[in-house]
C-alpha positions as CSV (number, residue, x, y, z in Angstrom):
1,X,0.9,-3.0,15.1
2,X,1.5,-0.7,12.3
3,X,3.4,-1.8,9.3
4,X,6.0,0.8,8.0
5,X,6.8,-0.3,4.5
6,X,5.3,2.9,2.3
7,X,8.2,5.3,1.0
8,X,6.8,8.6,0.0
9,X,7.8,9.7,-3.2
10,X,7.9,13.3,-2.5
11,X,8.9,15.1,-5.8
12,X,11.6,17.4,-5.7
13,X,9.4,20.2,-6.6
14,X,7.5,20.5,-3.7
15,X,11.0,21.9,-1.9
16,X,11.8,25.3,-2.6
17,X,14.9,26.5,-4.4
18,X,15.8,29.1,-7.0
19,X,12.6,29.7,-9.3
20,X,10.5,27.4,-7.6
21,X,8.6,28.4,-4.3
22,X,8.3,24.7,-3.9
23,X,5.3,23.7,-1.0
24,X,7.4,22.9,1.7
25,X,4.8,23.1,4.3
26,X,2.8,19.8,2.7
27,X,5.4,18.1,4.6
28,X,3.7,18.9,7.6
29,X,0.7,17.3,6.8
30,X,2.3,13.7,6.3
31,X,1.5,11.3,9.3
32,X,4.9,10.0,10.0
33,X,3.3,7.8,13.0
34,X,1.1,4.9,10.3
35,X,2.5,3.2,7.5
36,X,5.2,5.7,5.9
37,X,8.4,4.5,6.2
38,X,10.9,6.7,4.7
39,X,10.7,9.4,2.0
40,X,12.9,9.2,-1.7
41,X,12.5,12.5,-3.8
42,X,14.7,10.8,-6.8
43,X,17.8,12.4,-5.5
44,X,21.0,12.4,-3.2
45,X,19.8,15.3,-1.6
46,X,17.5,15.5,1.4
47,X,14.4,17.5,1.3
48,X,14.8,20.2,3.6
49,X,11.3,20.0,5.0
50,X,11.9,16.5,5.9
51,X,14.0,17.6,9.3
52,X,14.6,14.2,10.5
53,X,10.7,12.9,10.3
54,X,11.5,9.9,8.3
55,X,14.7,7.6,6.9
56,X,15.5,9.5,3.3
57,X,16.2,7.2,0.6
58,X,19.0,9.0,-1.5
59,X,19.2,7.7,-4.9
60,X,21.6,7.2,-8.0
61,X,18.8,8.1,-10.4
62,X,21.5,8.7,-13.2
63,X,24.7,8.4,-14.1
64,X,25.7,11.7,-13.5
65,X,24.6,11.3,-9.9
66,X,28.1,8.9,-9.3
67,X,30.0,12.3,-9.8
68,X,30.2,15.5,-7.7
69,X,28.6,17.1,-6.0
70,X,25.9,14.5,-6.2
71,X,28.3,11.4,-5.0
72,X,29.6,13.4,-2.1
73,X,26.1,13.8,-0.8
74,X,25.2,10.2,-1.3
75,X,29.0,9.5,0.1
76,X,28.5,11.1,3.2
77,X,25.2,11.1,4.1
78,X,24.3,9.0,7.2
79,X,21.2,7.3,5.8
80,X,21.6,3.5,5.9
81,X,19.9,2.4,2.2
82,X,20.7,3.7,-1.2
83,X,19.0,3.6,-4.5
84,X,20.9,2.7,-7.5
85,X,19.3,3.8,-11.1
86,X,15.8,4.6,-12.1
87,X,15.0,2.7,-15.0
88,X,18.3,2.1,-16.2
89,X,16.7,-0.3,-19.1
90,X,14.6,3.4,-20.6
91,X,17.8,5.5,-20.0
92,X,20.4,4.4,-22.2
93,X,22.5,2.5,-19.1
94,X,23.6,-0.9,-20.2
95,X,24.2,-3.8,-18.1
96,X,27.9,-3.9,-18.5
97,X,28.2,-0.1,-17.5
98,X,26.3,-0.4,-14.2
99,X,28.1,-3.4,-13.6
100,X,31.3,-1.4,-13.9
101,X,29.7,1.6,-11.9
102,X,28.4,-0.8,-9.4
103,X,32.0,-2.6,-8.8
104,X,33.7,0.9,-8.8
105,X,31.4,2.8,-6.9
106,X,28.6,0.8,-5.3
107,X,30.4,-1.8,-3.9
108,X,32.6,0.3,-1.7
109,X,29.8,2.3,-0.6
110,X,29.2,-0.6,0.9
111,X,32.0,-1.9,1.9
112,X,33.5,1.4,3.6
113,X,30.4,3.1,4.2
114,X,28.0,0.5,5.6
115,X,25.1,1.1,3.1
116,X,22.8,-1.4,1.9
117,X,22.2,-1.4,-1.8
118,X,19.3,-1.4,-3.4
119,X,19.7,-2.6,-7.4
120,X,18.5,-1.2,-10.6
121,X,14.8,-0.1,-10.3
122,X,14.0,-1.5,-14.0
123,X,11.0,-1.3,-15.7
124,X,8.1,-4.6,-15.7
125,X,8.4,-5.3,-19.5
126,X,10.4,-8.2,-21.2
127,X,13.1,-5.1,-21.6
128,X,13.9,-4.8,-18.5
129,X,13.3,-8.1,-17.6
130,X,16.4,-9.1,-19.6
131,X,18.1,-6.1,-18.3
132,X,17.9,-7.1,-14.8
133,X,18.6,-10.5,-15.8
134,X,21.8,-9.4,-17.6
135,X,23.3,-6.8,-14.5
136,X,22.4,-9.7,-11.7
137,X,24.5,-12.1,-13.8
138,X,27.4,-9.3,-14.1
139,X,27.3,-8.5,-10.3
140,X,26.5,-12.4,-9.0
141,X,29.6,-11.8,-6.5
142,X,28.6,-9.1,-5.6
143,X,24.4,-8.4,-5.6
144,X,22.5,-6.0,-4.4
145,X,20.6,-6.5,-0.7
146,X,17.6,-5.2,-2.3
147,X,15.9,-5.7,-5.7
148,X,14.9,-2.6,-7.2
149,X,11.1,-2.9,-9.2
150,X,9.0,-0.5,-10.6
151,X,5.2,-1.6,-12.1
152,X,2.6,0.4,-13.5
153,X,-0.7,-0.9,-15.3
154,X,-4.5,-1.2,-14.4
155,X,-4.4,-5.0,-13.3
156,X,-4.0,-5.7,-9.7
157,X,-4.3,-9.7,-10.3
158,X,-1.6,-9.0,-12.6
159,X,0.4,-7.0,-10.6
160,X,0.4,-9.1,-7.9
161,X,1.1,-12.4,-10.5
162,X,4.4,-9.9,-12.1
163,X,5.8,-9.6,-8.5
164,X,5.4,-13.1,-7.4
165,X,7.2,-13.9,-10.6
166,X,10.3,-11.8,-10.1
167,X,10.5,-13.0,-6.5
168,X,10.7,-16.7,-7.7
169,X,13.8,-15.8,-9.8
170,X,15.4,-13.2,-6.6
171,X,16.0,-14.4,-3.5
172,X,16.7,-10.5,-2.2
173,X,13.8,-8.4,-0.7
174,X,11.8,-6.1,-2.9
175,X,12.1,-2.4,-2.9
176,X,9.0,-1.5,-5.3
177,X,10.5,1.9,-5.5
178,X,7.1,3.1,-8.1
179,X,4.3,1.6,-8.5
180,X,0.5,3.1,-9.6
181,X,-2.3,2.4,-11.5
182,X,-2.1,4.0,-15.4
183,X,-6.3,3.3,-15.6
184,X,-8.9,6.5,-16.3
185,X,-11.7,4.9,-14.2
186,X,-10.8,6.5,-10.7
187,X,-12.9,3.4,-9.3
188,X,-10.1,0.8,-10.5
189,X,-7.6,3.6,-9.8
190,X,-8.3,3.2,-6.2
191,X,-8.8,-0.4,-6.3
192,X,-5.6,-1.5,-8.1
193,X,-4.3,0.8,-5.2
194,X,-5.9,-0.9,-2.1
195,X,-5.2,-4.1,-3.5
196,X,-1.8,-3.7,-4.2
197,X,-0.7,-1.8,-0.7
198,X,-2.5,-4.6,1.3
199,X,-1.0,-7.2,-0.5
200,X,2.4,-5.8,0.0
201,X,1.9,-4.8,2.9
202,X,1.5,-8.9,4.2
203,X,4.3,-9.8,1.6
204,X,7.6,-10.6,4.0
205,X,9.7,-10.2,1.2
206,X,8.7,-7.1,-0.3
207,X,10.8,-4.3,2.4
208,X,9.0,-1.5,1.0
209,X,7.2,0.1,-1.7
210,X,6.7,3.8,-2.8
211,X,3.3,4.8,-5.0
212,X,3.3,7.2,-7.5
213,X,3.8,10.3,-6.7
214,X,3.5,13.2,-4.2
215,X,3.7,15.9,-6.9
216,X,1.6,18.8,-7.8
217,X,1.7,18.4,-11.6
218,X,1.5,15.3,-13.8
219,X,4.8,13.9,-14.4
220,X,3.6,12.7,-17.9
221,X,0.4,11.4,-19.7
222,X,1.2,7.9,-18.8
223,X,-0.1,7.6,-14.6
224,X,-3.2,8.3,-14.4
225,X,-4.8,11.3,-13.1
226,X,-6.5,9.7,-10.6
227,X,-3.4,8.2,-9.0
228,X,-2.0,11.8,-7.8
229,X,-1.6,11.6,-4.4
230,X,-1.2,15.7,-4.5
231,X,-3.5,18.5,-5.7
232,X,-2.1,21.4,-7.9
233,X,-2.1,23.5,-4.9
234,X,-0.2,21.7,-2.9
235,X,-2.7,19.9,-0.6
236,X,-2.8,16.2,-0.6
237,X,-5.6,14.1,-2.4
238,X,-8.5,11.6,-0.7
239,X,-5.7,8.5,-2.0
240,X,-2.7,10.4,-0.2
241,X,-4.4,10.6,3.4
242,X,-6.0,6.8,3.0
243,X,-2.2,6.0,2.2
244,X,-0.9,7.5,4.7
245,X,-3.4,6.8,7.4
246,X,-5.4,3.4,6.4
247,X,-4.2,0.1,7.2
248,X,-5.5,-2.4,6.0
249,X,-6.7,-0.2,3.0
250,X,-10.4,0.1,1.9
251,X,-12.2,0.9,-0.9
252,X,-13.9,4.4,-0.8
């Protein structure tokens, strides 16, 4: 039986739109029959290409995205889960004003819409430890279904220690909405990787988990290389189709 818990993170890039010819057609390549489970492109907008394939996991990555037009997208759309902020502990969002946002916004998506929530995708440093810590406290009446988590670092034993951790303070599932490895040996690249989906994978509190990314160029200098799960041209790399397709994982 195949486990579906691996959201694509399909960068928003690869869909075409003014200036950017996008590469809509990778789409067609993704095996939407193994272990994907839905697809999140940091957005409240669907990708195009996706045409129904997969569950779309519209997100709040921002605070401008709880105005219009974004809002009326996330609003409206008829996909069941919803992300709320992307590292809201790196972007200058304080506890108290997504607790305010999440009260005046969040909640009665909810509420009138039938959503599921999932909370603050906060960074795995004391940082955004404390943040989480702080917002959970704000919104105890009220929490999210899901806990939001990102990790990145070159340590799958410590990966998997971070994640046990926040799960004995959370009672909610996990939504591991990033994760990769930030290491420049492509051998512990792939390792961290194999460990980490597998382990998730058997995890019955962790609902899903997206790795890092399905983009064409480096986001920044901080993933590594090796983690890219797309080539420049478009085409996917040797980790994207053993994501997609593998399961349990192996090493190469």
């Amino acid at each position: 039986m195949v486990v579906k818990k691996r959201c694509l993170l399909w960068d928003w890039t690869n869909s075409s739109g003014p200036g950017n010819p996008g590469v809509p057609w990778a789409m067609d390549s993704v095996n939407f029959n193994g272990p994907i489970s839905s697809v999140s492109n940091w957005n409240a907008w669907v990708p195009p290409e996706l045409n129904g394939r997969a569950p779309y996991r519209p997100m709040i990555h921002l605070e401008q995205q709880l105005k219009a037009p974004d809002w009326d997208w996330v609003w409206n759309s008829d996909q069941p889960i919803v992300q709320y902020f992307n590292e809201p502990d790196k972007n200058n969002i304080s506890p108290e004003r997504a607790a305010q946002a999440w009260y005046d916004q969040m909640v009665p998506l909810r509420q009138q819409r039938g959503k599921k929530l999932v909370g603050p995708a906060i960074s795995s440093d004391e940082n955004g430890k404390n943040w989480l810590a702080d917002f959970m406290n704000r919104v105890s009446d009220q929490p999210p279904d899901f806990l939001g988590i990102h990790y990145y670092g070159t340590d799958g034993n410590a990966a998997i220690r971070y994640l046990e951790d926040m799960h004995s303070r959370y009672p909610q599932p996990f939504v591991v909405s990033e994760i990769a490895s930030i290491d420049r040996n492509v051998g512990s690249v792939y390792n961290f990787t194999v460990q980490l989906a597998n382990f998730m994978d058997n995890a019955d509190w962790i609902f899903e988990y997206g790795f890092f990314g399905c983009m064409r160029n480096l986001a920044d200098g901080f993933v590594s290389p090796d983690a890219q799960l797309m080539q420049a041209d478009g085409h996917f790399t040797k980790l994207m189709w053993k994501l997609q397709n593998e399961q349990p994982m192996v090493p190469p």
